[in-house]
C-alpha positions as a Markdown table, in Angstrom:
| # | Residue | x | y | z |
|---|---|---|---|---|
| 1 | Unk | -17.2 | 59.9 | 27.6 |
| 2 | Unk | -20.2 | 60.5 | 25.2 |
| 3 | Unk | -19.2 | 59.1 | 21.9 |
| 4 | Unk | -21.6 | 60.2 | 18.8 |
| 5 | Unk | -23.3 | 57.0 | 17.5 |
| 6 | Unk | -23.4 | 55.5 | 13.9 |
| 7 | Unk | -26.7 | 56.5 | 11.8 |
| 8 | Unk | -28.8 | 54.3 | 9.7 |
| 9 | Unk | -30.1 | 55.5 | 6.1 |
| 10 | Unk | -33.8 | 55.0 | 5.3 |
| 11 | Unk | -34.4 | 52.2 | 2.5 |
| 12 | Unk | -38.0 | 51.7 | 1.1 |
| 13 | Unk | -37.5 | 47.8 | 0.5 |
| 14 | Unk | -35.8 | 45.1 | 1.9 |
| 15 | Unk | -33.1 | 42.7 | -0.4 |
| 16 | Unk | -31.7 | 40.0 | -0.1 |
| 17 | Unk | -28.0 | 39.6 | 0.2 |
| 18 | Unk | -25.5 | 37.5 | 1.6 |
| 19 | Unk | -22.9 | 40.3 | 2.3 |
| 20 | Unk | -25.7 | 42.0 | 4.7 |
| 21 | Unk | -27.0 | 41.1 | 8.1 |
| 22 | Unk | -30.7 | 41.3 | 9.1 |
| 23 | Unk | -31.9 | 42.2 | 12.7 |
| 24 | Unk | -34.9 | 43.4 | 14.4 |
| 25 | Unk | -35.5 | 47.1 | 14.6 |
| 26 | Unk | -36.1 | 47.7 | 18.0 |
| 27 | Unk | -38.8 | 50.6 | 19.0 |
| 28 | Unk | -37.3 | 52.2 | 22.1 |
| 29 | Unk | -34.8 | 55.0 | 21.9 |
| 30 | Unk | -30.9 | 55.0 | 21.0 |
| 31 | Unk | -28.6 | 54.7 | 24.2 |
| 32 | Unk | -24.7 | 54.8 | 24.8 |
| 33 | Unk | -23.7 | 52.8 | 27.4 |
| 34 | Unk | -19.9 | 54.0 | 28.6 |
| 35 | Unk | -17.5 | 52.9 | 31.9 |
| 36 | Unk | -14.6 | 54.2 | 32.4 |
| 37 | Unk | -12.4 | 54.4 | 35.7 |
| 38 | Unk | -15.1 | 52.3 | 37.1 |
| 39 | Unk | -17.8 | 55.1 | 36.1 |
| 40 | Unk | -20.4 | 54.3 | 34.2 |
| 41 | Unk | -22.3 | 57.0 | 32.3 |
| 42 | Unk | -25.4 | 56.4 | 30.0 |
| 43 | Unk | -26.4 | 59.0 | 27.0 |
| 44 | Unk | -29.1 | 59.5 | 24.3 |
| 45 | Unk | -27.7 | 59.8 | 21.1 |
| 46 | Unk | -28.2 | 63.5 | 21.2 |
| 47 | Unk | -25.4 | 63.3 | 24.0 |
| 48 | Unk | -28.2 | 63.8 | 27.0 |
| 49 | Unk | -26.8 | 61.9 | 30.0 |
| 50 | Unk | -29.5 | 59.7 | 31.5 |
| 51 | Unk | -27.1 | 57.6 | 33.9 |
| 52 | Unk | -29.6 | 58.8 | 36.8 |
| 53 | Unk | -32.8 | 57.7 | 35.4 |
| 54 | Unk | -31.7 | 53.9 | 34.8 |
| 55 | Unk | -30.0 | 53.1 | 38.1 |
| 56 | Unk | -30.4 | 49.6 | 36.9 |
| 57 | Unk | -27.5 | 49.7 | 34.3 |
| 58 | Unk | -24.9 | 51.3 | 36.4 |
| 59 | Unk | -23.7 | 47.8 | 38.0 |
| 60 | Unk | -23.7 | 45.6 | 35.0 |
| 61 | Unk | -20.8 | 43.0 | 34.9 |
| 62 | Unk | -18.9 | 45.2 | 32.1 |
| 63 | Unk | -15.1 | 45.9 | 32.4 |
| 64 | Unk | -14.2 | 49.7 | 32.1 |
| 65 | Unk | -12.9 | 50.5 | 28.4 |
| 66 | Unk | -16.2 | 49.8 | 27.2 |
| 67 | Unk | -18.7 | 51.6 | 25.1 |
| 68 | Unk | -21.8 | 50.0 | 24.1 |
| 69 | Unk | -24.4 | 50.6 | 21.3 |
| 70 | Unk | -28.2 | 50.0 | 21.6 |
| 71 | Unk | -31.4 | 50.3 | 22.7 |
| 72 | Unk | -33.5 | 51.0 | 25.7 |
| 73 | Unk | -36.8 | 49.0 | 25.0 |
| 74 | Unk | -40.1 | 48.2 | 26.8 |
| 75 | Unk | -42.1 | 45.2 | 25.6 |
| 76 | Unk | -45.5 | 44.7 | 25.8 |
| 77 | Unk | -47.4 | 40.9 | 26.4 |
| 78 | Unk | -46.6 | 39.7 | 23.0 |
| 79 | Unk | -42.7 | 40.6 | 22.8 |
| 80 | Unk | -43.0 | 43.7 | 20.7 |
| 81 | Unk | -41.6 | 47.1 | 21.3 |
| 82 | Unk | -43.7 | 49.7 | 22.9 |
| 83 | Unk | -42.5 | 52.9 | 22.3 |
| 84 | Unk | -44.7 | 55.1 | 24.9 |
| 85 | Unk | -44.1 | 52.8 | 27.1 |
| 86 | Unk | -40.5 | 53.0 | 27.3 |
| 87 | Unk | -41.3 | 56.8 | 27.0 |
| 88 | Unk | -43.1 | 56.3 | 30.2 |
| 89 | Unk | -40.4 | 54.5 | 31.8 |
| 90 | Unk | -37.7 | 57.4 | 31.0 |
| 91 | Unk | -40.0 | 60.0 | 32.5 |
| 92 | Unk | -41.3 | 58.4 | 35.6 |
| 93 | Unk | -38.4 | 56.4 | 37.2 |
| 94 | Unk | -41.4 | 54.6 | 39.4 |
| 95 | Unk | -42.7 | 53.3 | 36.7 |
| 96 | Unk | -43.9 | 49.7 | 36.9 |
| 97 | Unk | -42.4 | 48.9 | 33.0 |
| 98 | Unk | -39.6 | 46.6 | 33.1 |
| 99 | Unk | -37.0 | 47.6 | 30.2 |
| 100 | Unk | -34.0 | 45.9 | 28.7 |
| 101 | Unk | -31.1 | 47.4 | 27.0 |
| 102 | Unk | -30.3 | 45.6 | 23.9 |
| 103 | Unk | -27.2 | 46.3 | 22.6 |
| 104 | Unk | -26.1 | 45.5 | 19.3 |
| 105 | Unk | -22.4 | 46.9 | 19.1 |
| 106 | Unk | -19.1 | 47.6 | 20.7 |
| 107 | Unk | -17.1 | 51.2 | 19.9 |
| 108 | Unk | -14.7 | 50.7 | 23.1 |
| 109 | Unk | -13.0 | 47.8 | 24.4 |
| 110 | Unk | -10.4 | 47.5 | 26.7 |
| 111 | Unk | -9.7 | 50.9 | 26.6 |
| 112 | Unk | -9.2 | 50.7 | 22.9 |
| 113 | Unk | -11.5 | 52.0 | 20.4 |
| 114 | Unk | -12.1 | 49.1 | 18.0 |
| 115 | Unk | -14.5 | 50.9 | 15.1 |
| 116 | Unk | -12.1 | 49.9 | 12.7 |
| 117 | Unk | -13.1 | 46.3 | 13.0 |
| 118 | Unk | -15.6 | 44.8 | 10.7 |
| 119 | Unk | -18.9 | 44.4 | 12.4 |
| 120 | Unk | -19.3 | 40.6 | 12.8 |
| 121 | Unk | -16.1 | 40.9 | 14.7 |
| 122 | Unk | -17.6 | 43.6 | 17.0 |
| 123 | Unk | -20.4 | 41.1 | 17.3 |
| 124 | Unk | -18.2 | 38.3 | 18.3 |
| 125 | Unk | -16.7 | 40.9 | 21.3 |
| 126 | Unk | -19.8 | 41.5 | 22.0 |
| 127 | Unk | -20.5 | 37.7 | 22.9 |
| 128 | Unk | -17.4 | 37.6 | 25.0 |
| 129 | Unk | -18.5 | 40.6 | 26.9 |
| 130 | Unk | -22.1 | 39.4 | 27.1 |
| 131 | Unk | -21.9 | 35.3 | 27.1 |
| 132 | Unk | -25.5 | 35.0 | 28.8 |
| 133 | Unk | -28.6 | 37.4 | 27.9 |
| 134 | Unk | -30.7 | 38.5 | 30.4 |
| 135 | Unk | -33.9 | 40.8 | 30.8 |
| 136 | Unk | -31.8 | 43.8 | 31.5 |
| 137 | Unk | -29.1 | 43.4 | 29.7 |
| 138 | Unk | -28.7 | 41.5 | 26.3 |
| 139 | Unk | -27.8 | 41.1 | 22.5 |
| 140 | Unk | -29.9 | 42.1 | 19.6 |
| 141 | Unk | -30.5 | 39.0 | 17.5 |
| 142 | Unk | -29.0 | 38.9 | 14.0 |
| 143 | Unk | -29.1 | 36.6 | 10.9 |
| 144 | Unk | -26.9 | 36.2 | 7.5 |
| 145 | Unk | -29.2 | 37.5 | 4.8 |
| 146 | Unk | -32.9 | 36.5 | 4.2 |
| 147 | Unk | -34.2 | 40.2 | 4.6 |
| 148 | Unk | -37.2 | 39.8 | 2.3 |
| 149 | Unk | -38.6 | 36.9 | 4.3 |
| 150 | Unk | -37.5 | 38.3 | 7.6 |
| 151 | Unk | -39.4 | 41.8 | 6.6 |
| 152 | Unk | -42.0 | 39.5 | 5.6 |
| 153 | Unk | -42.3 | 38.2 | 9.1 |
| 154 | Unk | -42.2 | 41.0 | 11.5 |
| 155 | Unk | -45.2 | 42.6 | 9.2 |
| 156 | Unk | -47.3 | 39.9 | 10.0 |
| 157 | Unk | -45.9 | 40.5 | 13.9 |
| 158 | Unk | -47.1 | 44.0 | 13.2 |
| 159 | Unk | -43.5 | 45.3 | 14.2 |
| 160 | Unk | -41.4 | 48.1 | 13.6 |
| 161 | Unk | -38.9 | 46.8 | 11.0 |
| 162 | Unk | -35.6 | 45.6 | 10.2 |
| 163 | Unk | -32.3 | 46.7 | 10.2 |
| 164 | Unk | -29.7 | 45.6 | 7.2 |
| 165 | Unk | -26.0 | 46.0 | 8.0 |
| 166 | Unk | -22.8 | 45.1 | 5.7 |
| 167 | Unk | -21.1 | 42.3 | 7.6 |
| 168 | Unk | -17.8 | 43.7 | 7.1 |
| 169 | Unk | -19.0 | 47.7 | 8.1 |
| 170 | Unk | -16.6 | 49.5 | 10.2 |
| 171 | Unk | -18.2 | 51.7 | 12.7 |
| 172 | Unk | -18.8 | 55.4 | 11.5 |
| 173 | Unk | -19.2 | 57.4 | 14.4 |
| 174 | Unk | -21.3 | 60.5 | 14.2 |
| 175 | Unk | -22.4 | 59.7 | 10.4 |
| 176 | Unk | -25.5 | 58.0 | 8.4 |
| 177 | Unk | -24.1 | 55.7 | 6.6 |
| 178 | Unk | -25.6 | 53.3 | 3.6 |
| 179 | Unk | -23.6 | 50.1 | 5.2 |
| 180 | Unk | -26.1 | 50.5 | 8.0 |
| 181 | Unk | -30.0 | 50.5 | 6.6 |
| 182 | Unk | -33.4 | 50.9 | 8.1 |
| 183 | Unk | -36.6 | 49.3 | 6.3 |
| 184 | Unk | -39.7 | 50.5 | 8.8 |
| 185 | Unk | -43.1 | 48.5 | 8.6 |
| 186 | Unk | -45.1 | 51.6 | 7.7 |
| 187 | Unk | -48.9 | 51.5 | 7.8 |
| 188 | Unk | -50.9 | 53.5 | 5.3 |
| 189 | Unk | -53.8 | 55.2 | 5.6 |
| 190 | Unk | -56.8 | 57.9 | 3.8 |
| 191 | Unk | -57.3 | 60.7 | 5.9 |
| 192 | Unk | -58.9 | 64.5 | 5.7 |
| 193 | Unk | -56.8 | 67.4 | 6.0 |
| 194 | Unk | -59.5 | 68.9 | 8.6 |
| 195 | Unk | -57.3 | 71.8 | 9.2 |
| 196 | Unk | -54.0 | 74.2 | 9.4 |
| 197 | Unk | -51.5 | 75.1 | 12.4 |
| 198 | Unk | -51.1 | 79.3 | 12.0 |
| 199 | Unk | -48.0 | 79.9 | 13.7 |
| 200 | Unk | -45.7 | 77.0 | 12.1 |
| 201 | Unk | -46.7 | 74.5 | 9.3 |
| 202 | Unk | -48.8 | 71.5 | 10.6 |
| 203 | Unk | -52.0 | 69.8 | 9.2 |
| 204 | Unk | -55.0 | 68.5 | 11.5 |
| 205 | Unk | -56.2 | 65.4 | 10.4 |
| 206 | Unk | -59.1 | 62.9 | 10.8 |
| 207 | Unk | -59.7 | 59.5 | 10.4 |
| 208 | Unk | -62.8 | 58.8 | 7.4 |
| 209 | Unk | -64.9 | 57.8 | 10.4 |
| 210 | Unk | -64.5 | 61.7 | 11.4 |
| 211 | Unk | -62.4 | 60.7 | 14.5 |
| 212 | Unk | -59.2 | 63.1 | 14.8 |
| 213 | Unk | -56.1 | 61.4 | 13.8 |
| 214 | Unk | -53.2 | 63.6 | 14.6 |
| 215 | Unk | -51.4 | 66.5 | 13.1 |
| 216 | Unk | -49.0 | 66.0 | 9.7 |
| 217 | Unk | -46.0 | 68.0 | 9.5 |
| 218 | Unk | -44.1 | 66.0 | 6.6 |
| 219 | Unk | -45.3 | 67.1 | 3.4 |
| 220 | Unk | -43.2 | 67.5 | 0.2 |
| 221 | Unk | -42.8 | 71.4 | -1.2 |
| 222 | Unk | -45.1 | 70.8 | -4.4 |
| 223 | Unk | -47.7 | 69.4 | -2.5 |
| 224 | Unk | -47.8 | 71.9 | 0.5 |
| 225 | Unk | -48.3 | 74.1 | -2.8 |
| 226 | Unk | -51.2 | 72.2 | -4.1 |
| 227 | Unk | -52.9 | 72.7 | -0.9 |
| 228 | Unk | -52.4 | 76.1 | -0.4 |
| 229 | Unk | -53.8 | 77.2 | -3.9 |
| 230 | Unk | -57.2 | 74.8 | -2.9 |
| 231 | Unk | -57.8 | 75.3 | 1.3 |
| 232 | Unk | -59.5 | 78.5 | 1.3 |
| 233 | Unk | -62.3 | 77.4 | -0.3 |
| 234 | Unk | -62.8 | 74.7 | 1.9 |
| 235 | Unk | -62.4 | 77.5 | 5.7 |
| 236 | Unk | -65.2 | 76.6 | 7.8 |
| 237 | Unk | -63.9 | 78.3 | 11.1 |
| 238 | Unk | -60.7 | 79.6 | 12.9 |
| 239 | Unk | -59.5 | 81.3 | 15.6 |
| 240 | Unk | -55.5 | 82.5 | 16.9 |
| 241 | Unk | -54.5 | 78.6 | 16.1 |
| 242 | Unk | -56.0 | 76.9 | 13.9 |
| 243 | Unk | -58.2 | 77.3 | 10.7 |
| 244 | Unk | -60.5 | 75.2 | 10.4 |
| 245 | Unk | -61.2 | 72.8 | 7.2 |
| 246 | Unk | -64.7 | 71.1 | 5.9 |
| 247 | Unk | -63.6 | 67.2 | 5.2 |
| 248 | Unk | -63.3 | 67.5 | 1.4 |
| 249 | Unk | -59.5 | 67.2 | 0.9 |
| 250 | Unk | -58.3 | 63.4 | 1.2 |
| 251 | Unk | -54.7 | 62.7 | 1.6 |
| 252 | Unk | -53.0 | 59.2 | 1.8 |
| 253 | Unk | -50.9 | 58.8 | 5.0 |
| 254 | Unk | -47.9 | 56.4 | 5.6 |
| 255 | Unk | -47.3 | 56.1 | 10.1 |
| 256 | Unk | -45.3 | 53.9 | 12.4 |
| 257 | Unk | -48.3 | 52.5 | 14.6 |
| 258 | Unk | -51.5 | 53.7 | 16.6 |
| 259 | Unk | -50.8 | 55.4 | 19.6 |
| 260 | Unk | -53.0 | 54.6 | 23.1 |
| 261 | Unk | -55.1 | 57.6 | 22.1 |
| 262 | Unk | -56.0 | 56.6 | 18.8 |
| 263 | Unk | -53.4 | 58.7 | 16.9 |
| 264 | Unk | -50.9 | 57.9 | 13.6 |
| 265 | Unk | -47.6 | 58.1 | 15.2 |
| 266 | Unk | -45.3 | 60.3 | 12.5 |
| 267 | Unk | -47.4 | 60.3 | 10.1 |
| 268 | Unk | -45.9 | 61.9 | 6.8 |
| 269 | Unk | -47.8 | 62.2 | 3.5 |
| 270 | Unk | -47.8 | 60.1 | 0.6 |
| 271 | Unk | -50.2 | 61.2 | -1.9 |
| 272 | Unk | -53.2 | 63.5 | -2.6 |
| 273 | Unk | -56.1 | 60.7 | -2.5 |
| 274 | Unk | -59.2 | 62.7 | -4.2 |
């Protein structure tokens, strides 16, 4: 039984407050972990099942009436999330990553859908369900407040983010909801727009070194304008893909991290930077 999870709204700073809880943002991808009639069925968030490509979760000591919240992580040497790795690990079931599943609510127990609860007492199920953390299986850590020093910490960590959540939120299934917040550790960047996707809207970019960096598909309507009314005069070459830009048009980049390859991941503009 695939159950829509709750969504978390973007916020560009962290606060401080007492009526919020802080914990980690974890870099892997959204999973729904459900038994029922002693059948346990796994999904992404998007409601694909995966229950075949993590064998590993279908015997975990979890009673049937339960549906479980989290998130499928890899981690590399120093603890931190590694997202294509856990990529990886989901398309090659021989993979040699290890993953967890880090769950951080309950939406069925006992058969009975509890999202009418306030969230620390889902949490507290959740420790009677899961009294011991393990690799595979455990909880995602949480604290009372302190957001701006917690954010604080996990930059210098170089990790993904935080996550801030009213301690008396019910759960909202299927909806984004301002009781549950993300705060992402973005990294910034000056870049060239070194050239233009033809058949949908993307922008090539390189690094100042002249490296490439990636393609940018977020960009605001008044500054897709602003380019459009300055890139001709900057063509150099194209062919039935790509046009192709001389590096004269600087843009400043926010992204999550760089990939293995040397790339932004998700980059998505800021600010014209000439």
């Amino acid at each position: 039984m695939f159950i829509p999870p709750m969504l978390l709204h973007k916020s560009d700073h962290p606060f401080d407050d007492d009526n919020y809880i802080t914990e980690l943002k974890l870099d892997g991808f959204r999973t729904v972990w459900t038994k029922f009639d002693d059948k346990v069925r796994i999904y992404t968030r998007h409601n694909n099942e995966i229950t075949s490509k993590f064998p590993e979760l279908i015997n975990l000591p979890i009673p049937n009436g339960t549906v479980l919240d989290g998130e499928i992580i890899v981690t590399d040497n120093l603890g931190r999330s590694d997202f294509e790795a856990v990529m990886e690990r989901f398309m090659i079931r021989k993979s040699e990553h290890q993953f967890s599943f880090s769950v951080f609510d309950i939406i069925y127990y006992k058969g009975e859908k509890i999202t009418h609860l306030p969230l620390l007492e889902r949490k507290e199920i959740l420790n009677l369900l899961i009294p011991d953390d393990s690799p595979l299986l455990n909880k995602v850590q949480w604290i009372e407040g302190n957001a701006l020093q917690y954010f604080e910490a996990i930059k210098q960590h170089e990790l993904e983010g935080i996550v801030q959540k009213r301690a008396d939120s019910k759960y909202q299934i299927n909806k984004r909801s301002h009781d549950w917040l993300k705060i992402i550790n973005y990294q910034y960047e000056n870049v060239y727009i070194s050239g233009l996707k033809k058949d949908e809207f993307g922008l090539l970019l390189n690094f100042e070194n002249g490296k490439y960096a990636g393609i940018l598909e977020f960009v605001p309507p008044a500054n897709r304008k602003q380019l459009y009314n300055q890139y001709r005069d900057y063509i150099i070459e194209e062919n039935d893909k790509f046009i192709y830009l001389a590096p004269k048009l600087k843009a400043k980049v926010k992204y999550r991290n760089i990939t293995k390859k040397g790339l932004l991941r998700i980059p998505s503009f800021v600010q014209w930077a000439n």
